[in-house]
Every structure is written in structure tokens, then in C-alpha cells.
N, C-alpha and C positions, 0 to 999 in steps of 0.2 A: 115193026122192027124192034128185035131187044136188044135195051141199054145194055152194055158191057159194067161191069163193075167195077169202082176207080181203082188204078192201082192201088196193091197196098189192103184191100178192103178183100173179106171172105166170099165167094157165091151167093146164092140164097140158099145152095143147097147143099156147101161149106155150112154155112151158119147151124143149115137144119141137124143136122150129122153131129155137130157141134152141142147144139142142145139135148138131141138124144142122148148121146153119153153123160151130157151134164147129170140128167135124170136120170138117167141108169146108173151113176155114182152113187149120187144122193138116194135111192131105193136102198142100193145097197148098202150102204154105210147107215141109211136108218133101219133096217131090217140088221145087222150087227149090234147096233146098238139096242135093237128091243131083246135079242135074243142077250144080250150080257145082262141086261135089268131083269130080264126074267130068272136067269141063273142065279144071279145072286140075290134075286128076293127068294125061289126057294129052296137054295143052297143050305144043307140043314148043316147050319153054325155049329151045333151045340155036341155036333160031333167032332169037332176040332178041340173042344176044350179038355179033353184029355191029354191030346198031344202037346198044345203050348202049355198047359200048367208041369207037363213031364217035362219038356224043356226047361222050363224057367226054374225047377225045383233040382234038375243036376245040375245046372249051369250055378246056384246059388248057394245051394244046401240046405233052400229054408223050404216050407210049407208054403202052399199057396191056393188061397180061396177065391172062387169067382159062383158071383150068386145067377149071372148072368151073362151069356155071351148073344151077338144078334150082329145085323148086317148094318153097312154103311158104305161111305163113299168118302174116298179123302180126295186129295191132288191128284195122286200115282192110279188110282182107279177103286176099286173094289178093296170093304177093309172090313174087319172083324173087330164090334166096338164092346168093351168088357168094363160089366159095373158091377159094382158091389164087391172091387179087388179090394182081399186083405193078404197083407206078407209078415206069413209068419216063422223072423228068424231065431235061430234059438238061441237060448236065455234074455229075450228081449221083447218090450212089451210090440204088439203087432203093429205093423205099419199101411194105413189104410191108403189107398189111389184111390181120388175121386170119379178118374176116367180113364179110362184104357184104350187105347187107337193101334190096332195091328193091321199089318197087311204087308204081302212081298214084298221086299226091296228089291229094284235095282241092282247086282254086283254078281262079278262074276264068280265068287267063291260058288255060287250053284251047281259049276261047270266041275267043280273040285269035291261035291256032293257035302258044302256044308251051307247049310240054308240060312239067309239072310232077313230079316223083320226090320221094317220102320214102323220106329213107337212114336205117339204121340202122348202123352199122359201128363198131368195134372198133381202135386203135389202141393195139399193146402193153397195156397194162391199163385206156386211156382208152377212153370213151366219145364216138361222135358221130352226133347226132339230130336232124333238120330235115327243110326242104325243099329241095332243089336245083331251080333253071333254069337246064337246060344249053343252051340257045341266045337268041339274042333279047339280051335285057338279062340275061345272065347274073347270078346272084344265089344268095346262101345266107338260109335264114332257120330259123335252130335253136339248136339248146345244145353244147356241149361239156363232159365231164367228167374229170377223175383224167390229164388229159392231162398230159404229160411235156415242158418242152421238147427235150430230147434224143433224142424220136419224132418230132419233127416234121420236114419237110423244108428244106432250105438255101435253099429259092424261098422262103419266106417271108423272108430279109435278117433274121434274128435277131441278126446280127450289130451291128446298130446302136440294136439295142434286147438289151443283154446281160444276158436276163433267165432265171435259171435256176431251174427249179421244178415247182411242181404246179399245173395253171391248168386253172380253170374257168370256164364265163361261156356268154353268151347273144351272136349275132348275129346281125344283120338288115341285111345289107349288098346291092348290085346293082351291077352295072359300069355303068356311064353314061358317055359319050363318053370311053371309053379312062380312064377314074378309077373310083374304086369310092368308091361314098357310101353311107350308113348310120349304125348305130349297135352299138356294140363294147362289152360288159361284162365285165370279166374279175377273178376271184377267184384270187389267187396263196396258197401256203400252202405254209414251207418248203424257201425258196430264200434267193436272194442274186441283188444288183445290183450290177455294177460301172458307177460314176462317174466321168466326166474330173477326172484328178488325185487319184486314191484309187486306192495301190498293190495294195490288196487290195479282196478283192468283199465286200458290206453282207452278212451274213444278216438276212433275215429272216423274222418269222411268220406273218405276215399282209401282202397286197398288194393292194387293189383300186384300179379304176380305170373309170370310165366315157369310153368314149370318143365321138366322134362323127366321120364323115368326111365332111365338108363339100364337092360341086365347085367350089364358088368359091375357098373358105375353105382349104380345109385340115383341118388337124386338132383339133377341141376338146377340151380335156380339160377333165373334172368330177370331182370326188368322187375325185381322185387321193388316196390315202392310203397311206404302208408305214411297217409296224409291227415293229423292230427292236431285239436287246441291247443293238445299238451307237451305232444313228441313228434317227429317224423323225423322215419329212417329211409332208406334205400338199402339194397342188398344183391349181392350174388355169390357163386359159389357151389360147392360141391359136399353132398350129405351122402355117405355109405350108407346102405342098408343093407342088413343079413335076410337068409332066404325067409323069414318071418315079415320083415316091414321094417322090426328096430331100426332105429339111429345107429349110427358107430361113428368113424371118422369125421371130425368137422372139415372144412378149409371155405372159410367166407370172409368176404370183405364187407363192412356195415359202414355206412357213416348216418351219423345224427346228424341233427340240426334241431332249433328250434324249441327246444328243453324248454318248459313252463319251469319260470324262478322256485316256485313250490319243489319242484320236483328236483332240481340242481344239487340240494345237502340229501336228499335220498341218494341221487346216482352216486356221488362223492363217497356216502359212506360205504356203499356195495363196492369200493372200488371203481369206480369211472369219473373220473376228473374232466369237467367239461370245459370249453372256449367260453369267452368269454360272452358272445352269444349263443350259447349253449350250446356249440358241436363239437361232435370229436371223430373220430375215426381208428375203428377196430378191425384187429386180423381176430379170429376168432380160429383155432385152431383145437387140435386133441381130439377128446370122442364126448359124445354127449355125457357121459356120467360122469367124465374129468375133461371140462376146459379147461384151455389156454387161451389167454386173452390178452392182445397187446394192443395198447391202446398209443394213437401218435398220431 
């Protein structure tokens, strides 16, 4: 006589049905995955490196040398890893990545026929992770880490922002009719600012800033804060820029604190009269080449 099977519980031949498909899954999904290792090992790389060095040379304007492209494997699957990048932009000495990590991204601009890259690359000891669109409405949307400003290249106009340090932060920026809009987060740690009318540069410890790039607007600042031995400020407010980058308009609100007594008969004589713990608070108005400063 045969046992019934307790409720609740498969056949034996439920079960068996059961495990044939298990197997017949698993075949198949390991016959997928041999046929994808075999494509991308011999996927000939080095015929792609035409294409993204043409990418990355109209999307930048610079030159761009790759001594070597070959296969890999990141998170998202199958990725094309490039050594021996140098970028070279012009009138500026080259700027070498120690590693280069491409491979498709995720995003539907595809569907729109503008192709999307997630990079993974290496700068001096810094870290940078996103997505790039390199045609179309050119854009970055990622992180950067441990980055150095002293790694970074002279195209970016550091010079008017002389900020020297360890910077980290998050962007989600696009070019949009010859301007770049988005939004710019950055964590500074262990540098120093130099100030119009401060013979020497601020150290400090701590630096963050949220930015925003406005087409209309300009520039917004939020959540500006730097935290120093000598000074800390806080900040926000709104900076115009022309279709170039320049500064124009000011309109920000600053307050100090925390003035190193050294440095009290400097502010004084530049015109900034401080508390008697050294803070004060400023309307900073006009355009960059003519402030207006009211201090109260």
C-alpha cells in the first residue's frame, strides 16, 4: 500500500519535475555565463580604442593617449580596462590616469541614441566613479575621492578659486547651451584658502560647500562652511557668471567667527572691524572686480 504524502508536502514526482528544472536552470544559466567569458576574453578590445579616445577628444578638446586597452570585469559586468592614459590638454603640461575602468552604463539616454560610460579611474591616490556622457549634452554624474588639488589639471581655472587640499564630493553636472548646470558637493580636509587682502593662505580642517550651477543664475552657494585655527566662516548666496565662467554679480551673506588675535589688526586694517571674539558679519555685494561690503 502507498503512503500518501503529508499535506502540504510535493509528490515524489512533484519533487522530481522539480529538480529537473532546477538543473535545466542551472545548465543553462552556466552555459550563458561560459558563452559571456568567452566573448569578452576574445572580444578584440583594441578595436574600440579609436572610438572612446574620439569620444573623449570632442567631448574635451584635448589629445588623448592610451598605451593599452584589454578586458575586465567590474560590478555592472564586462568592462574595458585602459593603461598607460595620458591627457593631453592644451597649453598644459599632460595629465596622466594611472587606471582606466570603462564599460556600459545603465541609463536610458541609449534609447535617445546618446551612449552612456561608467568610469572607474585613479588619479595620483584619488579616486573617480560615475557616469560619463560623452556626446549630446555632455555630463558627469558621480563622486570623487582623496583627490589632491595639485593632481588636478590647470583647465579647471583653480586659480580663482585658490583652494589647496584633500577634496571629496559628489557631482551631477550636464553642459547645456555652452554652460554647465547642476549640482557640485565638495568636502575639503587639510588645506588652506587664500583671501583678497590676506598676505598668507587660511589653513584649514575641515571645508565643505554645496554648490549649484544655475543657466540663468549662476552660481548658488549653500551650506558653505571652513573650519580653521585661525578663521572660520560660513557662507551662502548667489555669484553670476558670463557665458565664459567669470564672476559678475555678488549677493552673499558671510559671517566669521573665531579670528586668531594675530590676525584681528590685519582684518581691521583691510577694513573689517571684528567682535570682540572675533566675529562679524558681512553683506558682500557688487561684482567681483568692485565690491560692496557691509559689514554689521
Amino acid at each position: 500500500m502507498t503512503s500518501a504524502s503529508p499535506p502540504g508536502e510535493p509528490s515524489g514526482l512533484a519533487r522530481g519535475e522539480r529538480g529537473r528544472l532546477m538543473r535545466g536552470l542551472g545548465i543553462g544559466f552556466g552555459c550563458l555565463l561560459l558563452t559571456l567569458v568567452f566573448a569578452v576574453a576574445q572580444f578584440p578590445w583594441d578595436r574600440l580604442t579609436p572610438w572612446l579616445v574620439g569620444q573623449v577628444e570632442q567631448a574635451s578638446g584635448a589629445r588623448l593617449e592610451v598605451a593599452h586597452l584589454g578586458s575586465g570585469w567590474a560590478m555592472g559586468g564586462p568592462a574595458a580596462d585602459l593603461q598607460g592614459v595620458v591627457l593631453h590638454l592644451p597649453g598644459e603640461a599632460p595629465l596622466e590616469i594611472d587606471r582606466l575602468r570603462v564599460r556600459p552604463a545603465l541609463s536610458a539616454s541609449w534609447l535617445d541614441g546618446e551612449p552612456a560610460l561608467a568610469i572607474d579611474l585613479s588619479v595620483g591616490e584619488g579616486q573617480v566613479r560615475g557616469t560619463v556622457w560623452p556626446t549630446g549634452a555632455t555630463g558627469f554624474d558621480g563622486s570623487f575621492e582623496d583627490i589632491y588639488t595639485a593632481d588636478l589639471p590647470e583647465t579647471l581655472d583653480l586659480s580663482n578659486l585658490p583652494l589647496d587640499g584633500l577634496l571629496s564630493g559628489d557631482v551631477d553636472v550636464r553642459h547645456v547651451e555652452n554652460r554647465w548646470a547642476g549640482d557640485v558637493s565638495i568636502l575639503g580636509s587639510d588645506g588652506s584658502l587664500v583671501l583678497p587682502g590676506l598676505p598668507i593662505a587660511l589653513p584649514f580642517d575641515e571645508f565643505t560647500a554645496d554648490l549649484r550651477l544655475e543657466e540663468e543664475t549662476g552660481l548658488e552657494l549653500e551650506n558653505v562652511r571652513f573650519e580653521g585655527p585661525m578663521a572660520s566662516f560660513d557662507a551662502e548666496g548667489t555669484v553670476a557668471l558670463d557665458a565664459a565662467g567669470r564672476p559678475g554679480a555678488l549677493d552673499l551673506e558671510i559671517r566669521v567667527w573665531g579670528v586668531d588675535p594675530s590676525l584681528r589688526g590685519m582684518a581691521e586694517s583691510q577694513g573689517f572691524p571684528l567682535g570682540a571674539n572675533g566675529e562679524a558679519e558681512i553683506s558682500l555685494g557688487g561684482t567681483a572686480n568692485a565690491p560692496q561690503i557691509d559689514i554689521h
